[in-house]
N, C-alpha and C positions, 0 to 999 in steps of 0.2 A: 875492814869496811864490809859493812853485808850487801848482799848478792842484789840484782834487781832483777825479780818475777816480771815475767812479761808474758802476753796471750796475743798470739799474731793468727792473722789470716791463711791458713795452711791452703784451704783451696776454696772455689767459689762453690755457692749450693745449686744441685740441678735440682729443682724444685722446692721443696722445703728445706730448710738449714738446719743442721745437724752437729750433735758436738764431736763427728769426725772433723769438720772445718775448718777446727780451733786448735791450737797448740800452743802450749806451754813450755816457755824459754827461759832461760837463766842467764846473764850477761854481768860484767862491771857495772859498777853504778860510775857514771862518768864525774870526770873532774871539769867542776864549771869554768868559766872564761869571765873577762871583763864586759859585764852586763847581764851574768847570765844570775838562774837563779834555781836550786835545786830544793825541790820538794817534794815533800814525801807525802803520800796521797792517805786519806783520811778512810773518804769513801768514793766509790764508783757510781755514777750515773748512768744506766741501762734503760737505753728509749726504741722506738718502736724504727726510727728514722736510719737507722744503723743497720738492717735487715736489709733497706734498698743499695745502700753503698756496698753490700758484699759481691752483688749484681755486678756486671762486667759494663750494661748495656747503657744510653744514653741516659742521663737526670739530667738533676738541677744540680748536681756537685759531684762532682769527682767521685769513680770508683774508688775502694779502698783497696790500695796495692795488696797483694799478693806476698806474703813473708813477711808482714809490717805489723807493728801494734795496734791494733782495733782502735779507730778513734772512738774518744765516749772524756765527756763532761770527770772532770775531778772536781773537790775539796778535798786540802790538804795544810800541812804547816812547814816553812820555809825550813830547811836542815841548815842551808849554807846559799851565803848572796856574796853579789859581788857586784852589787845594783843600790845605790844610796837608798833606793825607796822602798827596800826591802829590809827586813832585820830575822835573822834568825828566830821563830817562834809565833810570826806574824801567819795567821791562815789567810787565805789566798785560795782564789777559784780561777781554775784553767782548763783548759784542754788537753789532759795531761796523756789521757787513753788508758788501754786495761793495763795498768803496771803498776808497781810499787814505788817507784823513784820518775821522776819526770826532771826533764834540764829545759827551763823555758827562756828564753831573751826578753827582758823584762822590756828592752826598751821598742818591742814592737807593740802596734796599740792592739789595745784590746786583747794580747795573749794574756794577762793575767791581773786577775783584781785584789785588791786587800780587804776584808769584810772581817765585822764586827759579832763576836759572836756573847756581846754582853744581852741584847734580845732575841735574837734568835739563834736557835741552835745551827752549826754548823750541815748537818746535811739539810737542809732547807734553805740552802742556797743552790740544789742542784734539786730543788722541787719546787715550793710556791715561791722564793723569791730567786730562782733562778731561768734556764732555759724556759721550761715547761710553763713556770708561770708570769711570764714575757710574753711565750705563745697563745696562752690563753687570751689573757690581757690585749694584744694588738688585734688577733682575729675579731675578737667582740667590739674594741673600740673605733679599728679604723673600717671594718668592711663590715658586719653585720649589723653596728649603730644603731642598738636596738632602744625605741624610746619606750617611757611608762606606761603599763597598760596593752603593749602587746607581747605575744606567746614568742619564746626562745626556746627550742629545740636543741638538746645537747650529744652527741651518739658519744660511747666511751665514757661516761658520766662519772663514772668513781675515780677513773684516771686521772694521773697528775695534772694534765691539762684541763678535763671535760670538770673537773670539779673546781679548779679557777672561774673556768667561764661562769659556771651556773653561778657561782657566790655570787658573782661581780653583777651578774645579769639581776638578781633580786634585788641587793644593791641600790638598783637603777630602776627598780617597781616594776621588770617583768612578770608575766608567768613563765615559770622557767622547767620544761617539763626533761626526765632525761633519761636516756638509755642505755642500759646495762644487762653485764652476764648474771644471772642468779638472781634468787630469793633475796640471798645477804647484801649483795650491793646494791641492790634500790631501796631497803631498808636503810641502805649508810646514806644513802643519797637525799634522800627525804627527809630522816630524824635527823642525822647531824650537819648534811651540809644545807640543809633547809629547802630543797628543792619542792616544787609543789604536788610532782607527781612522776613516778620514774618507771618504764615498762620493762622488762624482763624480757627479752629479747628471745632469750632460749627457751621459755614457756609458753612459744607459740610454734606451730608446726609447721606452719607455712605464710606467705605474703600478705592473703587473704587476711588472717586470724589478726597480725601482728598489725593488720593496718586499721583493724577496728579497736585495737587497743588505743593506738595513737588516736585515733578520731575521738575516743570517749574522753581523750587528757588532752587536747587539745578543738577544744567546741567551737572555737571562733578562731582556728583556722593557725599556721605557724607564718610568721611574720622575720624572724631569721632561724638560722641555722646553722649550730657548727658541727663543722663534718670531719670525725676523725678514723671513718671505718671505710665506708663506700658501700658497693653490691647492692643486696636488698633491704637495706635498713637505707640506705641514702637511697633509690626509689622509693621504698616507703614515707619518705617525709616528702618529696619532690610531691607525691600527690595530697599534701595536705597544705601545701603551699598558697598562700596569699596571693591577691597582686602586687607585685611590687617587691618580693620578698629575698632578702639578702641570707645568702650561703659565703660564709669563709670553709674553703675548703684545709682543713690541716694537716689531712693524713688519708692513707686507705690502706688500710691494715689489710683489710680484706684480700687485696691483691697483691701482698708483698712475695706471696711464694709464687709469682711470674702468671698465676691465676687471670684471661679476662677479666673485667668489668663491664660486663656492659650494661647501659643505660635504658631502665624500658620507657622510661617514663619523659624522654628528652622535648617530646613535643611542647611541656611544661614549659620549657623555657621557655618559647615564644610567647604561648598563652598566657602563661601570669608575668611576662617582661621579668624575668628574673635577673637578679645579679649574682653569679655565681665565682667568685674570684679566689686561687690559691695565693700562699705565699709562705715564704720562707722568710723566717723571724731572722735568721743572720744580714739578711740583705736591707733591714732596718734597724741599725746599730744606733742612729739618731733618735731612736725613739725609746732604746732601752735608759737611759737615765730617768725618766719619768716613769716605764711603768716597774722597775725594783722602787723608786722610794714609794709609789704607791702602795704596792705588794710588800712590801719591808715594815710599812707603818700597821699594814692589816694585820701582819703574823704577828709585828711585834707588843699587838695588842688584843689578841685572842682572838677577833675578826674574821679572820680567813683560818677556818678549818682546812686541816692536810691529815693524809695518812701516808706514813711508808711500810712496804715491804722490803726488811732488810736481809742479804744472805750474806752470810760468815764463809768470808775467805775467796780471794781472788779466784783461784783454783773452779770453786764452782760457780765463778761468771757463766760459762757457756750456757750449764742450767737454766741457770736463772733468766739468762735472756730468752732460751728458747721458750719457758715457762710462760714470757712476758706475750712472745709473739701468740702464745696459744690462751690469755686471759687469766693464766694462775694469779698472775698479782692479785692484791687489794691497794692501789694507790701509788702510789710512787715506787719503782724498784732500784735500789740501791744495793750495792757491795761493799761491805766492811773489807777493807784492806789492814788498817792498822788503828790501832787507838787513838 
């Protein structure tokens, strides 16, 4: 029986996170039980929201223990069940974490799904019709509700998520303007994910500069906004803000390494009565049925543009994460574990 790779949490980060943190394990691959179901993982899912759980200090979800496997989204195919609903061979999306072999109990809800990989490919269930593209999907449907004809602001735009939103948001007859690291990802953001206009974030040098950008792309003002960064890019949209104008907050990268945030621009909210609301996509399970088959029918009909960045071999997970938390990606990042 081959060995099971595993990548635990060796220590927590004092400031930025570092691939001292990370450690690489070897253990049995265990022998499953009545109900259980052992799967060997495909690819890895590497998200921005896994930076805050290495954090010791209060969230919205549990620290991630100390000596434990990293939790992180899989795709993978059944080796061995002992679960009716399960057959050897069947791929399956779980919460398996950074490892090679995962033992999940089928018969808890929602640990593990069976997905069809006749239209879509199997890692695009851990990008647009997985996590990221649930999250996208609910911020824009249930709290930013953007109607035709007004501007939809996107921060992280090339990201697995921010490039959900924008599709969905044109979609629906926005103008949907978005924001990115680089020359090359507001070209992707424009030409293929059809965005109307995407500002380069890094080729401005200060608030001032980056806020006349935004005002020339957006003339009649932004109307919602999804916000997956924070700092001075979420001030800068704050003051281009409509009345009335809805923020789903999804993420703030910006402050993941224990960095302030603070707000210049908060008097806005009074001013223009703003709706500024966070939310965590697991605490609406009820709504994920509706938006995979919507996101399922898009991929699996060329609809919804995705990009992944894929890195070969568990081993260089740390990498690759820390690369994600600093913008190397282009589009989804993912880890090949196995074939």
């Amino acid at each position: 029986m081959p060995m099971n790779q595993q990548i635990i949490l060796k220590s927590r980060p004092q400031g930025k996170a570092t691939v001292d943190n990370f450690e690489m394990r070897e253990v049995a691959v265990p022998v499953i039980k009545a109900g259980q179901v052992l799967v060997r993982h495909q690819f890895l899912s590497l998200d921005p929201y896994m930076r805050g759980r290495m954090n010791e200090g209060k969230s919205y979800a549990a620290a991630q223990p100390l000596d434990s496997v990293m939790i992180g989204g899989t795709v993978g195919v059944v080796e061995a069940s002992a679960h009716d609903n399960f057959q050897p061979g069947d791929t399956v999306v779980s919460m398996g974490g950074w490892q090679t072999y995962s033992v999940v109990d089928a018969n808890e809800p929602g640990a593990i799904r069976k997905v069809s990989t006749s239209h879509v490919p199997a890692s695009a269930y851990l990008g647009p019709v997985g996590m990221p593209g649930v999250t996208g999907w609910m911020g824009l449907t249930q709290i930013c509700k953007p109607k035709a004809g007004e501007t939809l602001v996107v921060s992280a735009a090339s990201g697995a998520v921010g490039s959900v939103v924008g599709q969905l948001g044109k979609s629906m007859g926005c103008r949907v303007v978005g924001i990115a690291g680089g020359a090359e990802k507001c070209l992707y953001v424009t030409q293929d994910l059809g965005f109307d206009a995407c500002i380069d974030y890094k080729a401005h040098a200060d608030s001032k500069s980056l806020y006349g950008a935004l005002k020339a792309a957006t003339p009649d003002g932004v109307d919602a906004y999804f916000e997956n960064v924070g700092g001075v890019i979420m001030d800068t949209v704050l003051a281009r803000t409509n009345p009335f104008a809805r923020i789903a907050v999804c993420g703030l990268i910006a402050g993941y390494d224990g960095a302030p945030l603070p707000m210049n621009n908060a008097t806005l909210i009074l001013v223009n009565r703003l709706t500024i609301q966070g939310f965590i996509v697991s605490e609406r399970m009820d709504l994920w049925p509706e938006a995979l088959k919507t996101l399922g029918e898009q991929v699996a009909k060329g609809k919804l543009v995705y990009r992944e960045t894929i890195t070969e071999g568990l081993a260089n997970a740390p990498e690759a994460f820390l690369g994600l938390l600093k913008g190397h990606n282009f589009g989804k990042q993912l880890v090949r574990i196995s074939a």
